[in-house]
C-alpha positions in Angstrom: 16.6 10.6 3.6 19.2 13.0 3.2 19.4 13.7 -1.4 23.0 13.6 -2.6 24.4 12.9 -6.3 24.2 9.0 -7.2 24.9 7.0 -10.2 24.3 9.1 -13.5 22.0 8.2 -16.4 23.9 6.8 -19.8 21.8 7.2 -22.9 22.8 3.3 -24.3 21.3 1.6 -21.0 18.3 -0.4 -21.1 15.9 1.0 -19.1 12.4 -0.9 -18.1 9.3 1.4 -17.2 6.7 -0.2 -15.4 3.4 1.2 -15.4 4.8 2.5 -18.8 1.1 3.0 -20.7 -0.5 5.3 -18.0 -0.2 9.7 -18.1 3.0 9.6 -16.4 4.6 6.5 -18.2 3.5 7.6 -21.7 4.7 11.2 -21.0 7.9 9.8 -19.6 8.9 7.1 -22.5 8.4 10.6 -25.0 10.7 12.3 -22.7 13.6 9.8 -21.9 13.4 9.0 -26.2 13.5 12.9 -26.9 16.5 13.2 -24.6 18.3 9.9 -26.5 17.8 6.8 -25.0 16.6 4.8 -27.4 16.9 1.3 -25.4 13.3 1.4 -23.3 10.9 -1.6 -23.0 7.6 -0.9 -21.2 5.4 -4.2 -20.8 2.0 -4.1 -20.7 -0.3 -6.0 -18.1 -1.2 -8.5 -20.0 2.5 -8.8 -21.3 4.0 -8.7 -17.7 2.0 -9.1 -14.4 3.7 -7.5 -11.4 1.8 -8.9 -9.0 3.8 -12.3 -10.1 7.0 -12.5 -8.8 7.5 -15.5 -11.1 7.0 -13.7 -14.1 8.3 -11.0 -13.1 11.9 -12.6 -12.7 11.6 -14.1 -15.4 11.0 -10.8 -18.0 13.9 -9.3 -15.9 16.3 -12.4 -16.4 15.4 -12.3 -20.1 15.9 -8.6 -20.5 18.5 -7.5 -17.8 17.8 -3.7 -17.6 19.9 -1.5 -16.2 17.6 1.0 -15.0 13.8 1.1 -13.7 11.7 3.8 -13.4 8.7 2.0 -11.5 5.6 3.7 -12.0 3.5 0.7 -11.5 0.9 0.8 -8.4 -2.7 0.7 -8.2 -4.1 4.4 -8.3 -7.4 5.9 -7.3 -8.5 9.9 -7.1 -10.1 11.0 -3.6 -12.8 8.6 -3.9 -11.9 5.8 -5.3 -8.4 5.9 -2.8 -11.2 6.1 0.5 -13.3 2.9 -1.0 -10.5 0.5 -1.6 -8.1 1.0 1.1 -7.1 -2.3 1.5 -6.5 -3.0 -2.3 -4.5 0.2 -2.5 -2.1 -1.1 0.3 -2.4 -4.9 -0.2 -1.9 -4.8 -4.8 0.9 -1.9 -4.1 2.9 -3.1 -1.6 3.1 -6.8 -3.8 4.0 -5.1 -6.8 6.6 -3.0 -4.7 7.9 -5.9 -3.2 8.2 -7.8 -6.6 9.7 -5.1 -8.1 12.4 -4.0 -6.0 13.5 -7.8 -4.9 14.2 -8.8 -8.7 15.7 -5.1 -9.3 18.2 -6.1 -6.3 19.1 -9.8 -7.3 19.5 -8.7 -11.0 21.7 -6.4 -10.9 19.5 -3.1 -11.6 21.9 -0.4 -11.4 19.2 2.7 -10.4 15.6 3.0 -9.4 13.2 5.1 -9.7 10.1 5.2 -7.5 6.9 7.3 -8.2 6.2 8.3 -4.4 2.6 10.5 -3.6 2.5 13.7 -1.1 -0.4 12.1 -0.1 2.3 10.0 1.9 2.7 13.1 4.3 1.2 13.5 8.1 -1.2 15.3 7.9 -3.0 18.0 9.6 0.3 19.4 8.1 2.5 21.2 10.9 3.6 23.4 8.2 3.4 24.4 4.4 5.0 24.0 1.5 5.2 20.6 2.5 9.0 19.4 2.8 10.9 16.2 2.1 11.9 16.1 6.1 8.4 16.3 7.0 7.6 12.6 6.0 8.1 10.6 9.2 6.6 13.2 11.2 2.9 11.7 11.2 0.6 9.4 9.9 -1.1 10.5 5.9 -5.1 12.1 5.8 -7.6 9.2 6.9 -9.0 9.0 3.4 -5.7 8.4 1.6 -4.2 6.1 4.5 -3.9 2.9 2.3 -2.4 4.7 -0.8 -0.2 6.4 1.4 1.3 4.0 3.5 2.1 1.8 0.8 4.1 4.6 -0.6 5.9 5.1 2.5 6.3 1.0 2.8 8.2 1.6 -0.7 10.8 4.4 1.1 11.5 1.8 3.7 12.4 -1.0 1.5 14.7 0.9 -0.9 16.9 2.4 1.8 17.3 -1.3 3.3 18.1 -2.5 -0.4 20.8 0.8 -0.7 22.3 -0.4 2.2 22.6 -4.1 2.3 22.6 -4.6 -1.4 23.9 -1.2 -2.6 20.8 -0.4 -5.0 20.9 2.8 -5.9 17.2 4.9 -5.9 15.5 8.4 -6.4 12.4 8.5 -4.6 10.4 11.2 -6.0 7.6 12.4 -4.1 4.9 13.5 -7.0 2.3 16.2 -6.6 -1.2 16.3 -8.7 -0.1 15.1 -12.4 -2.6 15.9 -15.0 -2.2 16.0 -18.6 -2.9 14.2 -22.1 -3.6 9.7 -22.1 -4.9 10.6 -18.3 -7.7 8.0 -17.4 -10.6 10.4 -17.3 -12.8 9.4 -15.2 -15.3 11.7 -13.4 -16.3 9.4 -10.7 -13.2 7.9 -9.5 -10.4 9.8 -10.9 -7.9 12.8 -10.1 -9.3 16.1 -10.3 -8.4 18.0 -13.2 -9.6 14.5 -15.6 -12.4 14.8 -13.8 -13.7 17.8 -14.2 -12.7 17.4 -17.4 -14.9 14.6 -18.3 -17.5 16.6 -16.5 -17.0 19.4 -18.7 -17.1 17.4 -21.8 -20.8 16.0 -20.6 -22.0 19.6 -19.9 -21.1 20.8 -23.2 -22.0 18.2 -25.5 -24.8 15.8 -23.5 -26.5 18.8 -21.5 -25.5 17.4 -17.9 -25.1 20.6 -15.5 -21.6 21.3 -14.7 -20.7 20.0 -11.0 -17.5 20.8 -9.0 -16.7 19.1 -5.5 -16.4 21.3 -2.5 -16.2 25.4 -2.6 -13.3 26.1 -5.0 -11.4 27.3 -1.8 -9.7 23.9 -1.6 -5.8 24.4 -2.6 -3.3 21.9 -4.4 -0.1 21.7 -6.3 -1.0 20.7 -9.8 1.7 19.5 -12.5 2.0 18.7 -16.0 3.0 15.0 -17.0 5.4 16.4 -19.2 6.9 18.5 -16.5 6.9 15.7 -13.9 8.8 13.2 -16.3 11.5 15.5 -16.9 12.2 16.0 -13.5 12.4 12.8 -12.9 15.1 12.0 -15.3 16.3 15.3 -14.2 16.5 13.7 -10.7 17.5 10.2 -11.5 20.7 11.4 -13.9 21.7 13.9 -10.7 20.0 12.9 -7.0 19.9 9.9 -5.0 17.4 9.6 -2.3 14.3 11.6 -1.7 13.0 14.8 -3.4 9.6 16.0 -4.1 8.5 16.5 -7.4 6.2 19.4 -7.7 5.5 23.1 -9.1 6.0 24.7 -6.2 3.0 26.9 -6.9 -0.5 26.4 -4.8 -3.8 27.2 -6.7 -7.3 26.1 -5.6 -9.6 24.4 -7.5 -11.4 27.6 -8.4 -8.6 28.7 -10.3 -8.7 25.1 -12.2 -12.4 25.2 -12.8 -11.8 29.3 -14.3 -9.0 27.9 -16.7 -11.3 24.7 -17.6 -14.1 27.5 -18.8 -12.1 29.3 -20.5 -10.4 26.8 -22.7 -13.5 24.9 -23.0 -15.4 28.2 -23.8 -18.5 27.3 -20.9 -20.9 29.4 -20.8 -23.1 27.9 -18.2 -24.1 27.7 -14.6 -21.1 26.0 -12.2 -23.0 23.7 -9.2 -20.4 24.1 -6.5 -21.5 20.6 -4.3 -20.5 22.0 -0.8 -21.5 19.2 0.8 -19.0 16.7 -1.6 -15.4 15.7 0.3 -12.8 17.5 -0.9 -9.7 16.0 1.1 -6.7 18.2 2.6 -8.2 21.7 2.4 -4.9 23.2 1.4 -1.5 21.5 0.4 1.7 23.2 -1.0 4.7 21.1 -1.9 8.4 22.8 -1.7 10.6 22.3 -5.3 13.6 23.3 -3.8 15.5 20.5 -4.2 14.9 20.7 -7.9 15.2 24.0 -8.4 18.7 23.7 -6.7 19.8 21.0 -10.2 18.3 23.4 -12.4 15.1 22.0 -13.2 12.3 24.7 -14.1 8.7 24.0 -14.9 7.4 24.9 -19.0 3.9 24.7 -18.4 1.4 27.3 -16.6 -1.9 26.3 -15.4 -3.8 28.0 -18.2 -2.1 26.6 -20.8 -1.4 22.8 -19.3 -5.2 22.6 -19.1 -6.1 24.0 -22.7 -4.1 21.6 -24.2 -5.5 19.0 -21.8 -8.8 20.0 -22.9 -7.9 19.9 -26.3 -6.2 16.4 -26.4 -9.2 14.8 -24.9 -12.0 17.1 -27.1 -10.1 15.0 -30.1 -8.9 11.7 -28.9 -12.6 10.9 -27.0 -13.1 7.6 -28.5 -10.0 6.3 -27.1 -9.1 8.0 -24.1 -9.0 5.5 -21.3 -12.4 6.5 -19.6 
């Protein structure tokens, strides 16, 4: 568990993404070719199935990268993660399993792996949430499938490490949000969706509905922010460290910077009767902060240009 200094990044190795068209693996292909690697291929499903182990030898043997950052795993927001538990554990933990086993017999030289903080016990004994605390409990019942197929994927890199000698950098990611999100209002993560929910108000009439209060608290990133710590982490850290801001705001804050960028004039329906998952999680950046790494984007100004993006790219955003 302990994060030390492992194998650094060179700008002419191949690298593979996996779950490369998504928020995070879009933003993170713009990174990693803004920073100079210029060698990155990034299947798409019906290119590449990850649940086939077959195939997915086969496009490894064919390509031989020397780096992964595996972003692939099947996702859900609050809802959608508490009515398909079993899929969320069963589809990840295959895709994990295929993953990492060809990364190991072919030679991979690094790995990345997009790990959740929904993976941590919770109630929580103590906040900001820390990368020690991860064993010390079982997740939120309503995440418990995500989650432990998360924690599964810790498992099975440290035995790889140490009976193969696969190096990995397990980062433990906090609420992304940001431009090519999938924005969906009934399923999806929270700042998409109240995005999509916004967009309805304004231009079809629906009232404006938020989940819960507004008291309820979260760590929210920027995709953009997210994949430069990670090639932050992966160039200077091997083991675990938690990606995150390291700031806690609730989702009244996130609703007020929605209406302002958005210009809403309207009434908000607070639904205090709608889940609304941990009531308050902050996640420690320390680790990061300790290589240098800084967030660039502030809450207003990550969800304007959120806004923005989808206000002009509706007809294809992935809804």
């Amino acid at each position: 568990m302990l994060v030390a200094n492992g194998s650094r990044l060179e700008r002419d190795q191949l690298v593979l993404v996996t779950g490369g068209h998504g928020l995070l693996g879009k933003t993170l292909q713009s990174e990693l070719r803004a920073q100079g690697f210029e060698n990155i291929i990034a299947p798409k499903r019906n290119e590449l199935d990850y649940l086939d182990l077959e195939a997915t030898r086969a496009f490894f043997s064919e390509h031989r990268p020397h780096v992964v950052f595996h972003l692939a795993s099947v996702v859900f927001g609050l809802l959608g993660n508490m009515e398909n538990q079993v899929r969320a554990i069963a589809d990840s933990t295959i895709i994990n399993h295929n993953v990492f086993l060809t990364s190991a017999e072919m030679g991979v030289k690094k790995i990345f792996f997009a790990g959740s903080v929904a993976s941590y016990p919770f109630p929580y004994t103590s906040l900001p949430l820390r990368e020690d605390m991860l064993w010390q409990g079982v997740p939120h019942a309503g995440e418990f499938g995500y989650a432990h197929a998360k924690r599964h994927a810790l498992a099975y890199l440290e035995l790889l490490r140490d009976n193969t000698g696969l190096d990995f950098f397990y980062g433990i990611l906090t609420n992304l949000y940001g431009p090519n999100d999938r924005f969906d209002d009934a399923h999806g993560h929270v700042i998409p969706s109240l995005i999509r929910k916004m967009h309805r108000a304004i231009h079809d009439g629906d009232p404006f509905k938020v989940w819960g209060s507004g008291v309820a608290k979260r760590d929210f990133m920027h995709a953009r922010d997210a994949a430069a710590a990670i090639i932050a982490g992966m160039d200077q850290l091997s083991g675990v460290a938690n990606i995150s801001s390291g700031e806690s705001v609730t989702i009244r804050n996130v609703v007020e910077a929605l209406v302002k960028a958005a210009h809403y004039k309207e009434e908000i329906i607070w639904e205090v009767d709608k889940p609304v998952g941990v009531p308050d999680r902050s996640v420690s950046n320390e680790i990061l902060r300790e290589i240098g790494f800084r967030c660039s984007y502030g809450l207003d100004e990550g969800i304007r240009e959120t806004w923005e993006w989808f206000e002009n790219h509706i007809l294809s955003a992935r809804l």
